[in-house]
C-alpha positions in Angstrom: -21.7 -169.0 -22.9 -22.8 -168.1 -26.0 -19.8 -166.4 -27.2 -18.3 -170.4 -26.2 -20.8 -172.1 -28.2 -20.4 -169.4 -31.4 -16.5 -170.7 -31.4 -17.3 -173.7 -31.2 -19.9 -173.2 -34.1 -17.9 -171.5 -35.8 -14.9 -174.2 -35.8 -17.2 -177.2 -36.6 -17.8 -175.1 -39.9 -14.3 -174.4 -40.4 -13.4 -178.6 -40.4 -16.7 -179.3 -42.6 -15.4 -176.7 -45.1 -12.0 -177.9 -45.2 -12.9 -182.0 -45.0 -15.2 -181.0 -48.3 -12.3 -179.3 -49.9 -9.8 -182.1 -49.4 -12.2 -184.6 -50.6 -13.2 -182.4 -53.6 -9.5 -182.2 -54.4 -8.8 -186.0 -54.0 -11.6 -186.5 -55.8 -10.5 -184.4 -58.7 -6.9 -186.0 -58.8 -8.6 -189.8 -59.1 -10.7 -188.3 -61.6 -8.6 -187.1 -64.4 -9.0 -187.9 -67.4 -7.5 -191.1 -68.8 -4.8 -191.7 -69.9 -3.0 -189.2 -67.2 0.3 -191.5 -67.3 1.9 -194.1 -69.5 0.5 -197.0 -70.9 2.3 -200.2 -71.1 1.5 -203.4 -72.8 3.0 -206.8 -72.3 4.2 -208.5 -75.2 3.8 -211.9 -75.3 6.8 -213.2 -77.4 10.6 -212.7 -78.0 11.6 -209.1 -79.0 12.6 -208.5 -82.9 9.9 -210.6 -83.8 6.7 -209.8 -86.4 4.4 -209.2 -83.2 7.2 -207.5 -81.2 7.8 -204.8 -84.1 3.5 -204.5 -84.7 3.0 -203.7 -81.2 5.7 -201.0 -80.8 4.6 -199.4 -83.8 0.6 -199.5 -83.0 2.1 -197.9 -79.4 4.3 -195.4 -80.8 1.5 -194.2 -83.3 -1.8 -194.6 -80.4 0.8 -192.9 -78.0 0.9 -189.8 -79.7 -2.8 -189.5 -80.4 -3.5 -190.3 -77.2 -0.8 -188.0 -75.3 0.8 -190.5 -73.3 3.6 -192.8 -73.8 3.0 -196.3 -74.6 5.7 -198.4 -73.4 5.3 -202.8 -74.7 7.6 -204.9 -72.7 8.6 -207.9 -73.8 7.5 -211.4 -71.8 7.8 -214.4 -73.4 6.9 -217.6 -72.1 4.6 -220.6 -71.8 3.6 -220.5 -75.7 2.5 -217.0 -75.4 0.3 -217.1 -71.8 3.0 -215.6 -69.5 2.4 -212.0 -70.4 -1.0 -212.0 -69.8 -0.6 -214.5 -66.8 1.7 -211.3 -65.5 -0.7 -208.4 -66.4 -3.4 -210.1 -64.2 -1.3 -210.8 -61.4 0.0 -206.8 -61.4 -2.2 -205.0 -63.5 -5.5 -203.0 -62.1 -8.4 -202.6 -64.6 -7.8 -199.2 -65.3 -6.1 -199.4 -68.9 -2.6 -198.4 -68.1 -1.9 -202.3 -68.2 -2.5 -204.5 -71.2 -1.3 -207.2 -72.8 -1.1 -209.0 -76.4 -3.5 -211.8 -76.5 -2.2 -214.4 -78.5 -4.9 -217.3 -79.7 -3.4 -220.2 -78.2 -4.5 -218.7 -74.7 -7.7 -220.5 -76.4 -6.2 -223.4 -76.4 -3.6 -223.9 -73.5 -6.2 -224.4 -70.9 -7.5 -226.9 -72.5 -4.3 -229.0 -72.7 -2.9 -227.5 -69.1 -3.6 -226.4 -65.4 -3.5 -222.2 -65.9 -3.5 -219.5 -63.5 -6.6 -217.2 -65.2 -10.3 -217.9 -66.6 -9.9 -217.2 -70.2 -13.1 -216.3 -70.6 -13.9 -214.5 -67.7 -10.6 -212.9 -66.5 -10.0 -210.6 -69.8 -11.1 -207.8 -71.6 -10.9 -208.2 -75.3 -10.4 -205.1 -76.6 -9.6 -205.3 -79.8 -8.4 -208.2 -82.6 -5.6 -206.6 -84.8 -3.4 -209.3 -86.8 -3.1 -213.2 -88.5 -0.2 -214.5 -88.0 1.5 -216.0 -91.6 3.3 -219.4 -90.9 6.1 -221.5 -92.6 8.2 -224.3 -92.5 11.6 -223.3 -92.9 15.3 -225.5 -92.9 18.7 -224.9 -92.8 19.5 -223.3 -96.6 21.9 -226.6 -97.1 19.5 -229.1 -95.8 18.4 -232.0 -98.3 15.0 -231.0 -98.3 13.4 -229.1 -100.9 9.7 -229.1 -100.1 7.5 -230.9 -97.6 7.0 -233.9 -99.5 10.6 -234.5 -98.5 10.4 -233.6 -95.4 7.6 -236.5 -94.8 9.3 -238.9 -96.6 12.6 -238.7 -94.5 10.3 -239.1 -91.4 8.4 -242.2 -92.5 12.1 -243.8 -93.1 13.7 -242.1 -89.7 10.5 -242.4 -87.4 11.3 -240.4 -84.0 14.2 -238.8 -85.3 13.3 -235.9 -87.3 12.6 -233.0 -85.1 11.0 -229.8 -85.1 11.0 -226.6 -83.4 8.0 -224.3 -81.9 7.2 -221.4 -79.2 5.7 -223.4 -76.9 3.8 -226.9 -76.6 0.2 -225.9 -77.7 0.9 -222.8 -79.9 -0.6 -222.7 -83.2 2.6 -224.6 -85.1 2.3 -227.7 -82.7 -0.8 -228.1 -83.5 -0.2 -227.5 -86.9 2.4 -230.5 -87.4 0.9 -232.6 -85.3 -1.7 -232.2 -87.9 0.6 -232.6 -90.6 1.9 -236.0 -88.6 -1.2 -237.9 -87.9 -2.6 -236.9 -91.6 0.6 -239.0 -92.7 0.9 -241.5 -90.1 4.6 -239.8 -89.3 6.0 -239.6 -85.7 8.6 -236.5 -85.1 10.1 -235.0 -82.0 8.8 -231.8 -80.7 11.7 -229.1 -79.3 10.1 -226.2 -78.0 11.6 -223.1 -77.6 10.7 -220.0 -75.5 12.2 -217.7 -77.9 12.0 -217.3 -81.5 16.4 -216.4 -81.8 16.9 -219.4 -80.4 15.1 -221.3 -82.5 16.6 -220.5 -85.5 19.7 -220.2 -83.8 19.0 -223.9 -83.5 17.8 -224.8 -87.0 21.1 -222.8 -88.6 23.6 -224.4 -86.4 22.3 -227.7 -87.2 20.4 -228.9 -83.7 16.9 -229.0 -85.2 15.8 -230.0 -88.4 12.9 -228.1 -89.1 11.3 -224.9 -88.0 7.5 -224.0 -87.5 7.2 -220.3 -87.3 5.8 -217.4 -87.7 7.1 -215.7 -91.0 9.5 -212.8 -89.7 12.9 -214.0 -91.0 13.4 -213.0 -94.9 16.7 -211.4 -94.0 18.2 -214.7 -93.3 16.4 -217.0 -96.6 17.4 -213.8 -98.7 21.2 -213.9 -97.2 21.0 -217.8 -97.7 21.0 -219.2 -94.6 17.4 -221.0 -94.8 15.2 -222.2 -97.0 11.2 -222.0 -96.4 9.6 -225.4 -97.5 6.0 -224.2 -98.0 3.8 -221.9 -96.6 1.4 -223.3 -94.0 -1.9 -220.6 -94.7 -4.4 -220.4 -97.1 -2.3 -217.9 -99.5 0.8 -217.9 -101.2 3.3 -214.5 -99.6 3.4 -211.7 -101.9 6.9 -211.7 -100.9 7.6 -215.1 -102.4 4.8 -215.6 -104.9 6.6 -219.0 -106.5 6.4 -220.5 -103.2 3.5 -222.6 -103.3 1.6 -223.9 -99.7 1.5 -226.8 -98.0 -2.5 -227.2 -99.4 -0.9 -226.7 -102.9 2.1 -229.9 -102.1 -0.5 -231.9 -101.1 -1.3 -231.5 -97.3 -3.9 -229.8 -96.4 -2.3 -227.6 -93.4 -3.9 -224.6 -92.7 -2.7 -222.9 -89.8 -3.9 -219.2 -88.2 -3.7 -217.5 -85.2 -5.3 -214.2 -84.5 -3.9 -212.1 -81.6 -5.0 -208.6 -80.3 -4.8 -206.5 -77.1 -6.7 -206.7 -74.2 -6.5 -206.3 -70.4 -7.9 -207.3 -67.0 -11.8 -207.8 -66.7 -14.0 -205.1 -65.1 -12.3 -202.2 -67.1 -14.2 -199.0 -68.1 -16.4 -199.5 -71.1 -15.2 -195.6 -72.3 -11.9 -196.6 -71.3 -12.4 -199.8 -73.5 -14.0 -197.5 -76.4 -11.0 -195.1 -76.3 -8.1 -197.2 -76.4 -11.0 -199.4 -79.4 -11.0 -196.6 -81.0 -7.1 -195.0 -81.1 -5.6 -198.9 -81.8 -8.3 -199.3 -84.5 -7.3 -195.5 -86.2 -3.5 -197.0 -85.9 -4.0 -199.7 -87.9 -4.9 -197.7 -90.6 -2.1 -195.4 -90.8 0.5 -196.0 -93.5 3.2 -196.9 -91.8 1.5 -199.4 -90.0 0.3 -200.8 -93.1 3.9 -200.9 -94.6 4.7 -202.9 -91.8 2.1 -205.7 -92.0 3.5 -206.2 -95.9 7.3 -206.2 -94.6 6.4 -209.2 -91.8 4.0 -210.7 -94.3 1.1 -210.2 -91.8 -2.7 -210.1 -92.4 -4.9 -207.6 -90.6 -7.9 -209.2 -89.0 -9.3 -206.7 -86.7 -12.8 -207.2 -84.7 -14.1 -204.4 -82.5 -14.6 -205.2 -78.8 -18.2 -207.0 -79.0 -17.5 -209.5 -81.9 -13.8 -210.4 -80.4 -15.5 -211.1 -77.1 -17.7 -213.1 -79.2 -15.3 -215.0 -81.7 -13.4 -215.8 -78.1 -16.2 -217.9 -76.9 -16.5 -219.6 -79.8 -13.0 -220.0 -80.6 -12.4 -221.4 -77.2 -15.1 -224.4 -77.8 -13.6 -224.8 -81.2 -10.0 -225.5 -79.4 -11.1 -228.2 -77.0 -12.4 -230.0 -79.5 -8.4 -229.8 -81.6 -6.9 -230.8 -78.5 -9.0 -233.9 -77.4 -8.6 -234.8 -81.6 -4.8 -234.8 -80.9 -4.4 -236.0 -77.5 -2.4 -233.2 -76.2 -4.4 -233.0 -72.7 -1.9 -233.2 -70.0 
């Protein structure tokens, strides 16, 4: 009897021991440390854009400090919301899914239903980059600056049109700006990606662009012309080209956009992936690149993005009910 129950003893004691070293095991395997796989982040525009070239360079260069591969896949859409629409609806909060967060995500919900609480469905990460902006035309267009440009429009009300990303991205707003500062009326054409938007300026189906400034191939092999520059500063690119503040209308259009992901992520997750994008955007060839696209560092660590988010997203409402965009 005894001998029975010391079996039995001793059997209980075998299962405890092994339970405890399975769980100590899966334990350790959930436990490693990040990042243990690769990391990808959504980008929220066209590939061969400005911010499609900044975001595969700040992965390739945080990838190898980091010691994982950081794959950005391109999802354009919706002026800029579908990527991080898509990294909420798939993504876990564990960092191995970001996604560019452009600034109109400030500003769509204000205008549209959306699928996500801006500011209570993300982590802000980090703020990187300002967008530069332009008007641009086709190189044999009559126009040579944007006084022209207005003036055709008051004579041809309706009929001038313009291209954007998306209703509600930062270049709607901007010339809707530009039109009720000078009583014009043009057509809005937006476009999901940036080709074929100037795929539809060159051959002739729009007559203006509203862009992002990532195209001096095609002014320097003649094919368009840039009007003015819609920021504060002239380009060191094209230092004779003066903006759209300098012709006379005071358009001043910037958008911020930096990385984020999912709420309820790691804060030392958070501070390491902080901390490797921010050491990025310092290295050289990074810097080279934000001269090539004509781009303006504007980085904010995790706390003040959060911050400049909140207040950035009162700031919008009060644009769009000015405009009447509210759908």
């Amino acid at each position: 009897m005894q001998h029975r129950a010391f079996i039995a003893a001793s059997l209980a004691l075998g299962v405890l021991t092994l339970t405890h070293h399975v769980a100590f095991a899966q334990s350790t395997a959930t436990a490693q440390p990040f990042p243990s796989k690769p990391i990808t982040i959504l980008h929220a525009y066209s590939a061969g854009g400005s911010s499609s070239a900044t975001l595969r360079l700040l992965g390739e260069i945080s990838g190898k400090a980091l010691g994982q591969r950081i794959i950005i896949e391109d999802r354009p859409g919706a002026g800029g919301a579908l990527a991080p629409t898509h990294m909420l609806k798939t993504g876990k909060p564990d960092g191995y899914t970001l996604s560019q967060l452009p600034q109109p995500l400030l500003r769509i919900p204000h205008i549209q239903k959306t699928e996500f609480d801006v500011l209570n469905d993300f982590t802000w990460v980090i703020r990187l980059v300002d967008y530069t902006y332009a008007m641009v035309v086709r190189a044999d267009a009559p126009w040579r600056n944007i006084a022209d440009v207005v003036n055709h429009a008051k004579t041809n009300p309706g009929k001038l049109s313009y291209a954007t990303s998306g209703v509600g991205v930062t270049m709607h707003m901007a010339m809707e700006h530009l039109s009720t500062m000078t009583g014009i009326k043009m057509l809005h054409v937006p476009h999901r990606q940036t080709s074929d938007m100037m795929n539809a300026v060159i051959g002739g189906h729009v007559d203006v662009l509203a862009s992002a400034v990532s195209y001096a191939p095609l002014v320097e092999a003649g094919k368009i012309r840039v009007l003015g520059i819609l920021g504060a500063n002239r380009l060191k690119r094209w230092p004779d080209l003066p903006t759209a503040k300098e012709q006379g209308f005071p358009v001043m259009a910037s958008s911020s956009w930096g990385v984020g992901g999912p709420k309820g992520m790691d804060p030392k997750v958070v501070k390491l992936l902080h901390d490797t994008f921010r050491k990025a955007m310092d290295d050289p060839e990074f810097l080279k690149l934000m001269d090539h696209y004509d781009q303006v560092r504007s980085y904010l660590n995790t706390e003040d993005y959060t911050r400049w988010v909140r207040e950035q997203y009162a700031a919008e409402k009060i644009v769009v009910e000015r405009f009447g965009l509210k759908q």
